[in-house]
C-alpha positions, -999 to +999 in steps of 0.1 A: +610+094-653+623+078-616+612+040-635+626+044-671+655+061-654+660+041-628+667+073-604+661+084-572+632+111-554+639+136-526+611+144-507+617+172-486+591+190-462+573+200-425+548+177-411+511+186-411+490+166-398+486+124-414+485+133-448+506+116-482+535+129-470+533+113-438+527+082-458+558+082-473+575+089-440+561+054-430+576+037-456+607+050-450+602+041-413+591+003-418+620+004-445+599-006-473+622-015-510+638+015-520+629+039-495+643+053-461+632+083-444+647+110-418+637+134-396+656+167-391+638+187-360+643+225-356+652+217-320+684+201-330+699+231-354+727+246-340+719+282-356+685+280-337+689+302-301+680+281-272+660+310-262+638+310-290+627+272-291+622+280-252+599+311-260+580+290-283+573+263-259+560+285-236+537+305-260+527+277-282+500+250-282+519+218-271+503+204-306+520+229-326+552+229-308+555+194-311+547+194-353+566+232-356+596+222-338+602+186-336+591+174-363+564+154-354+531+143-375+503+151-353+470+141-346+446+172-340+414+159-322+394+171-290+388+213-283+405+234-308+414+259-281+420+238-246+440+272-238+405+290-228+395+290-195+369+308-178+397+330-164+398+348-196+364+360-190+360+395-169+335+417-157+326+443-180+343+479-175+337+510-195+363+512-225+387+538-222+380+566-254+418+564-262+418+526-264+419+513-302+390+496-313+382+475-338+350+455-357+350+422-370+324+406-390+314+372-402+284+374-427+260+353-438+229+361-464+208+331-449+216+320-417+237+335-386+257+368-391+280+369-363+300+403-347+322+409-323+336+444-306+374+449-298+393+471-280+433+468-277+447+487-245+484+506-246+502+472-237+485+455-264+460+434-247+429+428-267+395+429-248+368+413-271+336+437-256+308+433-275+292+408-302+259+402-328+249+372-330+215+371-350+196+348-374+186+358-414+188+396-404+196+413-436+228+435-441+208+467-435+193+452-401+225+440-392+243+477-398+220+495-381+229+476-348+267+479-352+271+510-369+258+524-328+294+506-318+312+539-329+338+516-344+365+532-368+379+502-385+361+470-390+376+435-408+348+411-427+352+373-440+373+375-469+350+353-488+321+379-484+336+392-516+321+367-538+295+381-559+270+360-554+238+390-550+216+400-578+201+429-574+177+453-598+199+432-624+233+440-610+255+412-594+267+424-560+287+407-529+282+410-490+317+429-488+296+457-514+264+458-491+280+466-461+301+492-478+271+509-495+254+507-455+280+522-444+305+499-427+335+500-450+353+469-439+388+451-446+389+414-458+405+396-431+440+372-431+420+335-430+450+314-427+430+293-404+460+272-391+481+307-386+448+323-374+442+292-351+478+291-336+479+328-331+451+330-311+461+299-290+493+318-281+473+351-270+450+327-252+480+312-231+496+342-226+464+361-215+464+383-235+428+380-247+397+390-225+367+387-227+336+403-215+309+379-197+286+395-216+297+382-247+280+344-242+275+334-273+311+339-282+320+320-247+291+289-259+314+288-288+347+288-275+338+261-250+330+236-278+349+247-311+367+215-319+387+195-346+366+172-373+382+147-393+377+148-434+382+127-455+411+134-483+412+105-502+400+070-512+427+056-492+414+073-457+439+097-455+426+126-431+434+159-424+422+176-392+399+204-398+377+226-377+343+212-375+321+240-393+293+246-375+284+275-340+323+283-350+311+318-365+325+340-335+351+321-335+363+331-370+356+370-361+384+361-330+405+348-356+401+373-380+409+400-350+437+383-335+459+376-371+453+416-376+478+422-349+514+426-352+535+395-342+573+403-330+597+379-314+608+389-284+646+384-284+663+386-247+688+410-241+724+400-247+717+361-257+739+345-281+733+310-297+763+284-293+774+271-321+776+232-321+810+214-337+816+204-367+815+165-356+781+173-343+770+180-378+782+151-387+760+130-376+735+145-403+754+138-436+730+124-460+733+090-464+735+080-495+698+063-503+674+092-484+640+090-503+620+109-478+632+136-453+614+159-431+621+194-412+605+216-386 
């Protein structure tokens, strides 16, 4: 259409990571024939309170704050979660009995099933108290351990509702085992970016802790990091968590994203509008192939 045509392409989006889109920004950049490219960061919008980008800042993961906010295409390498320190980790305390609690689990029907134990206190700090962490134990084995937690509520790997079990000729799933064993579990959010992100913030806010007892869950914390995979013949990459000891991980993910997230908005803050000559400056010009936003 653009070549019979002879027209023109818009390509409008958020940076994530080096991908095609990011390719195109190049173009623009080395101002390849027929294209230009522009970037538009969230830091610069005038209807955006100063207050908020400075709330982010603090709570985010520089990495995310830098590809959220400013528009920036950035390269995820090294620990996933550089935010954990070993001052997250506590003594452990007995659990208050009016403290919410909640189960997470991350199944496996060969393999390593993996559990962990929360408890969120009145201000909303989440304690992460107990785990399971056990090889090829089948879903009965595995139940009979947790189901002593006394926990009320428990979340599971959304993809443990594949049906993937046959059984006395009936196709079941993990999600139906532990339900008929008793645990009657939610499927967790698994945005993993979101869930990644979120958990980042609570980590640099403190407000995740973690029992020392819980040292498989620290082993994997201390070395869950970002793998690169391969997207296409022309070595494009996208940064992914490297999938392997990350199952305790996921159950903190899981956990985490089932929390509510509110913006905390200061007390009689008001955002300055910038002038109209200001906004000047970001008429489109008149040839924009590529432009990105935060």
């Amino acid at each position: 259409m653009l070549s019979d045509r002879q027209g023109q392409a818009l390509f409008i989006g958020t940076p994530q990571g080096k991908n095609q889109f990011w390719e195109l920004w190049l173009k623009g950049q080395r101002k390849e024939a027929g294209y230009s490219s522009y970037r538009y960061p969230t830091i610069d919008n005038p209807y955006i309170p100063d207050y908020e980008i400075e709330q982010a800042r603090e709570q985010l993961n520089p990495r995310y704050f830098r590809q959220e906010y400013e528009a920036s295409f950035e390269d995820f390498t090294g620990l996933i979660w550089p935010e954990f320190t070993h001052e997250n980790v506590v003594e452990p305390f007995i659990i208050p009995k009016d403290w919410e609690k909640l189960g997470v689990i991350d199944p496996a029907i060969s393999g390593t099933t993996a559990c962990i134990g929360v408890a969120i206190d009145h201000a909303g700090q989440v304690w992460i108290y107990n785990e399971y962490y056990e090889q090829n134990k089948r879903v009965d084995e595995v139940c009979d351990t947790i189901r002593e937690w006394k926990i009320p509520n428990w979340l599971i790997d959304p993809a443990s509702k594949a049906k993937n079990i046959v059984k006395s000729g009936n196709i079941y799933s993990l999600f139906d085992e532990y339900s008929d064993h008793g645990i009657h579990p939610v499927a967790g959010e698994n945005d993993v970016d979101a869930g990644i992100n979120r958990v980042a913030e609570y980590f640099r806010a403190e407000r995740i802790k973690i029992f020392r007892t819980c040292e498989n869950l620290i082993w994997e914390l201390e070395r869950y990091h970002w793998s690169e995979e391969k997207e296409t013949v022309n070595g494009i990459v996208k940064s992914k968590p490297y999938k392997k000891n990350d199952h305790l991980c996921d159950c903190t993910r899981y956990a985490i994203m089932s929390r509510p997230s509110k913006a905390i908005q200061p007390k009689n803050k008001t955002c300055e509008r910038k002038s109209y000559m200001w906004w000047k400056q970001y008429d489109k010009p008149k040839n924009v192939k590529v432009g990105i936003r935060a």
